[in-house]
Biotite code that builds the C-alpha atoms (Angstrom):
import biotite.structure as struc

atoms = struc.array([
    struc.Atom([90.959, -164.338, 106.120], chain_id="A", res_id=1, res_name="UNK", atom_name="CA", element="C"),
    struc.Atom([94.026, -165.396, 108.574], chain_id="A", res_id=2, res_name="UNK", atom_name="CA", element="C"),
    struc.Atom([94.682, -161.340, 108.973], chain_id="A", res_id=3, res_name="UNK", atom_name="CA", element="C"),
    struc.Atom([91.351, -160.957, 109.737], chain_id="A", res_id=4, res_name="UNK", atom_name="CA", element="C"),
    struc.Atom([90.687, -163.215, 112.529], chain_id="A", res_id=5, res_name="UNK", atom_name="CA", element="C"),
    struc.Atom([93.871, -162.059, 114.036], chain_id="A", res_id=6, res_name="UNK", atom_name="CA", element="C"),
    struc.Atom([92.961, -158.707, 114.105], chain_id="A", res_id=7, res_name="UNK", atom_name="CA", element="C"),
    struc.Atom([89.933, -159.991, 115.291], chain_id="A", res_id=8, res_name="UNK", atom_name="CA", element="C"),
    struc.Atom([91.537, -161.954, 118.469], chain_id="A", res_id=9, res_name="UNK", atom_name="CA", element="C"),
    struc.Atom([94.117, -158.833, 119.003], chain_id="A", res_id=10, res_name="UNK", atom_name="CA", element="C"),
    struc.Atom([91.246, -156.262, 119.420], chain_id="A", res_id=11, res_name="UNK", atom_name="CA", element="C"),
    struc.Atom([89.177, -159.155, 121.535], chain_id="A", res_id=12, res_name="UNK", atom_name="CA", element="C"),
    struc.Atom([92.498, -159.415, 123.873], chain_id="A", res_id=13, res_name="UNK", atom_name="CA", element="C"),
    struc.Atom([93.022, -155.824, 124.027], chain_id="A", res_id=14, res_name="UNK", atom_name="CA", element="C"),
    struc.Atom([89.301, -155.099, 125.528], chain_id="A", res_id=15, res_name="UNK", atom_name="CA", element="C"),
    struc.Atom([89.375, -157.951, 128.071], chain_id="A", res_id=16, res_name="UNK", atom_name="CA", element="C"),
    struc.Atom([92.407, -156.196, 129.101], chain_id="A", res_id=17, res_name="UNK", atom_name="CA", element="C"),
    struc.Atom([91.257, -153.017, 129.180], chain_id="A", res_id=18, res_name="UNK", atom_name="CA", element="C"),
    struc.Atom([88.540, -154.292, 131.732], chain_id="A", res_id=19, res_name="UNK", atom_name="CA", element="C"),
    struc.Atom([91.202, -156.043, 133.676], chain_id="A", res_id=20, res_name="UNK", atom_name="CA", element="C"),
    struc.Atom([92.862, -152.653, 133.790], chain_id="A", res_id=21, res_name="UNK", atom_name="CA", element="C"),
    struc.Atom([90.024, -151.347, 134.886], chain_id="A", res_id=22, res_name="UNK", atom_name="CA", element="C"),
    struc.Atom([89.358, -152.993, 138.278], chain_id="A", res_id=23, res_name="UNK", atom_name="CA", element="C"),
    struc.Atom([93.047, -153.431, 138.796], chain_id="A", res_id=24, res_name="UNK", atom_name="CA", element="C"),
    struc.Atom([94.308, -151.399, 142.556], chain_id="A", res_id=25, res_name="UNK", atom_name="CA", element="C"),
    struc.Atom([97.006, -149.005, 142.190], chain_id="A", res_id=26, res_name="UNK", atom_name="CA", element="C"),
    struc.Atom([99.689, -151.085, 143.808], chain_id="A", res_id=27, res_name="UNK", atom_name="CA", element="C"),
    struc.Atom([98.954, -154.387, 140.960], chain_id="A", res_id=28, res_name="UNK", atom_name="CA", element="C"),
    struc.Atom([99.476, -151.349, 138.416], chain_id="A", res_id=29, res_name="UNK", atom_name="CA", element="C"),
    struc.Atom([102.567, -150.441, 139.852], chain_id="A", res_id=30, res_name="UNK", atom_name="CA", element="C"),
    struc.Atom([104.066, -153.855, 139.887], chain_id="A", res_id=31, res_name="UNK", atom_name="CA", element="C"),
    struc.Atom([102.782, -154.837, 136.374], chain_id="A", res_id=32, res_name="UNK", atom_name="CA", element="C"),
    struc.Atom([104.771, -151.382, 135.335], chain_id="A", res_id=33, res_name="UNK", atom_name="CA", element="C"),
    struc.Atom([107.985, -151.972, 136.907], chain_id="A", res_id=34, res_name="UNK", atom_name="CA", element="C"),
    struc.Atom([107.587, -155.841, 135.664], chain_id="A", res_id=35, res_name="UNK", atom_name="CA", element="C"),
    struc.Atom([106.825, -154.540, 131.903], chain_id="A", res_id=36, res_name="UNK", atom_name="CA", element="C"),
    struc.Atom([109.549, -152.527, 132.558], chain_id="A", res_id=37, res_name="UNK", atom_name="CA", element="C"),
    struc.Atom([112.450, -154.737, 133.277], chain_id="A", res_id=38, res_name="UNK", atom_name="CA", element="C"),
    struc.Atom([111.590, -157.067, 131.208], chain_id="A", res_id=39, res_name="UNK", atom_name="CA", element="C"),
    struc.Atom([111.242, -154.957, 128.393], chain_id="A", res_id=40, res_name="UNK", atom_name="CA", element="C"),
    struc.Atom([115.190, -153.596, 128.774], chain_id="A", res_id=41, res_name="UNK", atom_name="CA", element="C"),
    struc.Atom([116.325, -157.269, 129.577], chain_id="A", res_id=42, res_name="UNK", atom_name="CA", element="C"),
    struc.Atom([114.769, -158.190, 126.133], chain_id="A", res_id=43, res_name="UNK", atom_name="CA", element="C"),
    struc.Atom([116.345, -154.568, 124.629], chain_id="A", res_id=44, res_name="UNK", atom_name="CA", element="C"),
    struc.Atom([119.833, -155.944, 126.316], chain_id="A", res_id=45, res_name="UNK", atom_name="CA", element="C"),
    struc.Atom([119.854, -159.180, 124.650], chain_id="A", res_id=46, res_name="UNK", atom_name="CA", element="C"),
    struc.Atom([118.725, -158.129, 121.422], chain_id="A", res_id=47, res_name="UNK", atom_name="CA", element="C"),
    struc.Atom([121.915, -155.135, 121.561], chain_id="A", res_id=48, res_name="UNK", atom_name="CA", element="C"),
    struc.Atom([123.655, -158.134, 122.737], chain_id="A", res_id=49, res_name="UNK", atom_name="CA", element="C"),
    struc.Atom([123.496, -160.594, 120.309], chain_id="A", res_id=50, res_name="UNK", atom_name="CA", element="C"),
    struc.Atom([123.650, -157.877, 117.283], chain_id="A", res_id=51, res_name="UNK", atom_name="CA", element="C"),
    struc.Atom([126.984, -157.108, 118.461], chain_id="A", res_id=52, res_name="UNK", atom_name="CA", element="C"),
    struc.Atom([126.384, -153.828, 120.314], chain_id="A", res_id=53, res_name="UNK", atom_name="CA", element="C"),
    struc.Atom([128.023, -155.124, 123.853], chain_id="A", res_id=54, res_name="UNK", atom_name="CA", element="C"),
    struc.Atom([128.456, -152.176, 125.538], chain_id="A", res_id=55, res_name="UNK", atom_name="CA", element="C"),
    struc.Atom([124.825, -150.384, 124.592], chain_id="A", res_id=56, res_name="UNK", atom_name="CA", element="C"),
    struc.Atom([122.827, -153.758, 126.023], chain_id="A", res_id=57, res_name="UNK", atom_name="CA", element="C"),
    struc.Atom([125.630, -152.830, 129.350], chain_id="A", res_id=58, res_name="UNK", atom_name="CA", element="C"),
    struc.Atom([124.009, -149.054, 129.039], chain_id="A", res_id=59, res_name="UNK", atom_name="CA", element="C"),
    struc.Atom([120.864, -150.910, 128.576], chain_id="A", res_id=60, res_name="UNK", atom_name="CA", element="C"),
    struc.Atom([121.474, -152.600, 131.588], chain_id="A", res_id=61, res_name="UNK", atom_name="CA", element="C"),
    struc.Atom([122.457, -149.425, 133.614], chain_id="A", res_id=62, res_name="UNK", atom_name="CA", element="C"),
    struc.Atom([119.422, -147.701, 132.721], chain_id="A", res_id=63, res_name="UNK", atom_name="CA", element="C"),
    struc.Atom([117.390, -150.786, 134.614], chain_id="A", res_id=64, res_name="UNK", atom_name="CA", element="C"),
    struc.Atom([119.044, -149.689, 137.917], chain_id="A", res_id=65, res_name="UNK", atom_name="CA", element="C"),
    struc.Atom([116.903, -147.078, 139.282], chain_id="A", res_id=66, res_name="UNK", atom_name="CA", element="C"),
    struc.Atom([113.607, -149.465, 138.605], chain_id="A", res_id=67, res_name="UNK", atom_name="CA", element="C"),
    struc.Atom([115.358, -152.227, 140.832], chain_id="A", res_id=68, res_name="UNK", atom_name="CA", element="C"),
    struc.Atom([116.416, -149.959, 143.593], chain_id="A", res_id=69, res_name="UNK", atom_name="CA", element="C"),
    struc.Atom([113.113, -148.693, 143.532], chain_id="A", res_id=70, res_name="UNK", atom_name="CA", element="C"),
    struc.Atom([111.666, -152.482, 144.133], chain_id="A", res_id=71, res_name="UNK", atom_name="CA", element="C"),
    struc.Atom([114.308, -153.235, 146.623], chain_id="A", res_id=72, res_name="UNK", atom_name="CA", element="C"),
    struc.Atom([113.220, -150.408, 148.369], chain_id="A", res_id=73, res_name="UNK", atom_name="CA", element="C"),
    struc.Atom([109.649, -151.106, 148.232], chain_id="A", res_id=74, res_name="UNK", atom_name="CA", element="C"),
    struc.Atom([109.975, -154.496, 149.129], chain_id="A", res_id=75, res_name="UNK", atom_name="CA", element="C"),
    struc.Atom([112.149, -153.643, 152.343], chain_id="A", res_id=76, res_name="UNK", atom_name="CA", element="C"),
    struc.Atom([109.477, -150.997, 152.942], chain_id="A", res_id=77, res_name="UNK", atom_name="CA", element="C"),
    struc.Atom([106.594, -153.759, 153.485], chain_id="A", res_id=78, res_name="UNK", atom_name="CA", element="C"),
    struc.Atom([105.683, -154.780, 157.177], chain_id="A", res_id=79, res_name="UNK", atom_name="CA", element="C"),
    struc.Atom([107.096, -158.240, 158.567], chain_id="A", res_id=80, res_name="UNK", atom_name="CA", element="C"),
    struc.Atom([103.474, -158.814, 160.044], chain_id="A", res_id=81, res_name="UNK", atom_name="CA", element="C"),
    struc.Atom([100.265, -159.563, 157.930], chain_id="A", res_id=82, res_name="UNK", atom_name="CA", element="C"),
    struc.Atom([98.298, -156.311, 156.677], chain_id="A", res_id=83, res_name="UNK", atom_name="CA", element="C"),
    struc.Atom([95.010, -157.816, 159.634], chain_id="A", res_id=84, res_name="UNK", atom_name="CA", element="C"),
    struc.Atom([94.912, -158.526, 162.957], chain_id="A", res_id=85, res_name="UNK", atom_name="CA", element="C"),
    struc.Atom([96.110, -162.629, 163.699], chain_id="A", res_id=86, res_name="UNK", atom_name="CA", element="C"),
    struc.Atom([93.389, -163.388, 165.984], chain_id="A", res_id=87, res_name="UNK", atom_name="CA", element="C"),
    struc.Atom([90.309, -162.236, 168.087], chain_id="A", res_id=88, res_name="UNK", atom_name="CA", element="C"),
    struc.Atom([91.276, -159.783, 171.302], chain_id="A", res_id=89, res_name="UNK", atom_name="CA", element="C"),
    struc.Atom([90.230, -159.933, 174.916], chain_id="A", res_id=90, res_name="UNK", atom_name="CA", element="C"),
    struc.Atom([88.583, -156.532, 176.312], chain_id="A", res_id=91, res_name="UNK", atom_name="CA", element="C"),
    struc.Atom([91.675, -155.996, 178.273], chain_id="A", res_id=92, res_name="UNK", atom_name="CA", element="C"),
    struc.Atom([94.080, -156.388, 175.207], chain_id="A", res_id=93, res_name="UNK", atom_name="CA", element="C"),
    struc.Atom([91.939, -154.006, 173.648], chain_id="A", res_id=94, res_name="UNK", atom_name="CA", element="C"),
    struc.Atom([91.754, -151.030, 176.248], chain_id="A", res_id=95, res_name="UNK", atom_name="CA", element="C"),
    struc.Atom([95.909, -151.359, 176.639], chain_id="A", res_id=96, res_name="UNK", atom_name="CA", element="C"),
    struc.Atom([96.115, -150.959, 172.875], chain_id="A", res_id=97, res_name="UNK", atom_name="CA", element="C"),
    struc.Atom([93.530, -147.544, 172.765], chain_id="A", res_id=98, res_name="UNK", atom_name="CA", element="C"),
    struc.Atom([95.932, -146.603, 176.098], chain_id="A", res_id=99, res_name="UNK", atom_name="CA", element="C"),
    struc.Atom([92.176, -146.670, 178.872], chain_id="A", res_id=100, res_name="UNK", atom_name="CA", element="C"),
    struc.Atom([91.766, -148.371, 181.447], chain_id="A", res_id=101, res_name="UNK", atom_name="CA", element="C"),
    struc.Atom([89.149, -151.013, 182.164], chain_id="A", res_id=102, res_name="UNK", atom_name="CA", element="C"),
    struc.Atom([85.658, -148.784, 182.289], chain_id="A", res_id=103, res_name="UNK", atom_name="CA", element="C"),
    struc.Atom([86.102, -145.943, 180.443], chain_id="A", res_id=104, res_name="UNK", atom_name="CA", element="C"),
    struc.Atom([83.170, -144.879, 178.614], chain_id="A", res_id=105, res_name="UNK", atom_name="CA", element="C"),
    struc.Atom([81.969, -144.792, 174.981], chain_id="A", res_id=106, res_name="UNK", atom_name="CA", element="C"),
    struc.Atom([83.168, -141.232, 174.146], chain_id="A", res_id=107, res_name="UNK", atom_name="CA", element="C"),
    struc.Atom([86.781, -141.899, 176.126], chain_id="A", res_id=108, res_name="UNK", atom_name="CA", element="C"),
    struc.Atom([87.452, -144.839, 173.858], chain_id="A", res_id=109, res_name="UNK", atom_name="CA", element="C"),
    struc.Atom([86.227, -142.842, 170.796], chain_id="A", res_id=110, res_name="UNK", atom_name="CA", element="C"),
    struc.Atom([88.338, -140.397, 171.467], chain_id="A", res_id=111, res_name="UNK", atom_name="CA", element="C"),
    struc.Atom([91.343, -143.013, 172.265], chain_id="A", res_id=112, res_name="UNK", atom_name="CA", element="C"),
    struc.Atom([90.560, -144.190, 168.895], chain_id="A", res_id=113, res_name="UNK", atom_name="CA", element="C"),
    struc.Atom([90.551, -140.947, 167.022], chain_id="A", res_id=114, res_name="UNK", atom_name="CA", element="C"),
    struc.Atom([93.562, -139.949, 168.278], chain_id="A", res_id=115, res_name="UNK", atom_name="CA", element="C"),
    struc.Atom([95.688, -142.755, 167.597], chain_id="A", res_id=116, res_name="UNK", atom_name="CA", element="C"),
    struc.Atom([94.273, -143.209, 163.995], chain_id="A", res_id=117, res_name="UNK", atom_name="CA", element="C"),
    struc.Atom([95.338, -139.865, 163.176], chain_id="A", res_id=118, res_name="UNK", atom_name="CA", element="C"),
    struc.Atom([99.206, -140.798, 164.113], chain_id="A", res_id=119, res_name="UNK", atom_name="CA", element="C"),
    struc.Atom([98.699, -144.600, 162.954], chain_id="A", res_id=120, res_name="UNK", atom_name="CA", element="C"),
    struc.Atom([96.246, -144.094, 160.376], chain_id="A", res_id=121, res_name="UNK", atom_name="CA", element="C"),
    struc.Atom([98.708, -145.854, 156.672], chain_id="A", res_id=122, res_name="UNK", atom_name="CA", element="C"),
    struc.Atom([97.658, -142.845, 154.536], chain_id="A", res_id=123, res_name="UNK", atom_name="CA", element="C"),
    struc.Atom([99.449, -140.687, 156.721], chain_id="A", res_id=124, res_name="UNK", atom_name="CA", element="C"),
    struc.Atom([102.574, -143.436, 156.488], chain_id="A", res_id=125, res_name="UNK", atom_name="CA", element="C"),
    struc.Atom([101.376, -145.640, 159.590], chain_id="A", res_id=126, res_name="UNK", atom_name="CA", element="C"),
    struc.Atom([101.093, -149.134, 159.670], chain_id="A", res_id=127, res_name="UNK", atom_name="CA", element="C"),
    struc.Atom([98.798, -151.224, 157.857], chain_id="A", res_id=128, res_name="UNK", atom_name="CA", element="C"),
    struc.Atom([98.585, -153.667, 160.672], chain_id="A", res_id=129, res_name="UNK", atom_name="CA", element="C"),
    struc.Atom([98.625, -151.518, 163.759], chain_id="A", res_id=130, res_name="UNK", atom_name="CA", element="C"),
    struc.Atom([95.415, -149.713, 162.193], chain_id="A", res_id=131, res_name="UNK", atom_name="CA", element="C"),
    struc.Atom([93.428, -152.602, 162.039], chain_id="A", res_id=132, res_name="UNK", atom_name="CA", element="C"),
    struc.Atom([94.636, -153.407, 165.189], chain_id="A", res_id=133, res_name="UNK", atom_name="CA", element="C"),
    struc.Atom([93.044, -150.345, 166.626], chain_id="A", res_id=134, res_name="UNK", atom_name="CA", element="C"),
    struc.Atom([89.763, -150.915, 165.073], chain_id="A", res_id=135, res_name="UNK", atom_name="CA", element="C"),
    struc.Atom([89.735, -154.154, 166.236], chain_id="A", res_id=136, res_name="UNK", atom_name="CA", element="C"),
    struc.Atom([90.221, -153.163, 169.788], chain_id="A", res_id=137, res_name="UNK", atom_name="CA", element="C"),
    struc.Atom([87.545, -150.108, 169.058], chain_id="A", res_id=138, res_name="UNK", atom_name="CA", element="C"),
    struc.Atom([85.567, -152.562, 167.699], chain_id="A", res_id=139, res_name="UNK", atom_name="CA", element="C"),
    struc.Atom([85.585, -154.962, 171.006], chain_id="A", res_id=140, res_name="UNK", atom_name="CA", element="C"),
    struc.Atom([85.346, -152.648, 173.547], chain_id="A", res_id=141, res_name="UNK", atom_name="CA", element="C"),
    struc.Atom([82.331, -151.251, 172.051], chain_id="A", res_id=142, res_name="UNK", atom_name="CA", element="C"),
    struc.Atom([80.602, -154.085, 170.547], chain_id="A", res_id=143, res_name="UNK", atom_name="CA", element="C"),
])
């Protein structure tokens, strides 16, 4: 009866994960993987350690390296700034970030807008922050 309503809660945990998984963004993936990951060969380590294999739980340790670097380098990789715009901007913040000058019409600051998104835009490796930026001055100027 025990094994039964354990099975019972395992299979009841493994489906509300699976729809956790589900909705989950690429990025919380990412950094559940590399977290499974290192903790997983810590765990490996200690258990080599402490059945007297020293020097496989230090292989075991080695063999974590290249999933730190890579979260080093991802974490040195993420803006200083926050991912939106701080504050409301005044129309003439917003036609010195699209590059116009006060006037121009709707298809100039379109245009303004299309071309720096394509250089800016972060799926093309620009900045999270400077994009929203852009809309936001877009956004102002034409109301």
């Amino acid at each position: 009866m025990v094994a039964l309503l354990l099975g019972a809660l395992c299979l009841g945990a493994v489906l509300a994960a699976l729809g956790m998984f589900s909705k989950a963004n690429v990025r919380t993936l990412k950094t559940l993987g590399i977290w499974a990951g290192a903790i997983g060969g810590m765990l490996l380590a200690a258990m080599l350690l402490f059945s007297g294999r020293g020097m496989t739980a230090i292989w075991a340790l080695v063999m974590l390296g290249p999933l730190v670097w890579s979260w080093v380098v991802e974490q040195r990789a993420k803006p200083g700034g926050a991912a939106k715009p701080t504050g409301p901007i005044s129309r003439a913040e917003a036609y010195e970030i699209l590059g116009l000058k006060p006037g121009a019409d709707e298809a100039a600051i379109r245009a303004a807008h299309r071309r720096l998104m394509q250089a800016a835009h972060p799926d093309r490796g620009g900045s999270d922050w400077l994009a929203a930026r852009i809309n936001q001055a877009r956004d102002v100027l034409l109301g």
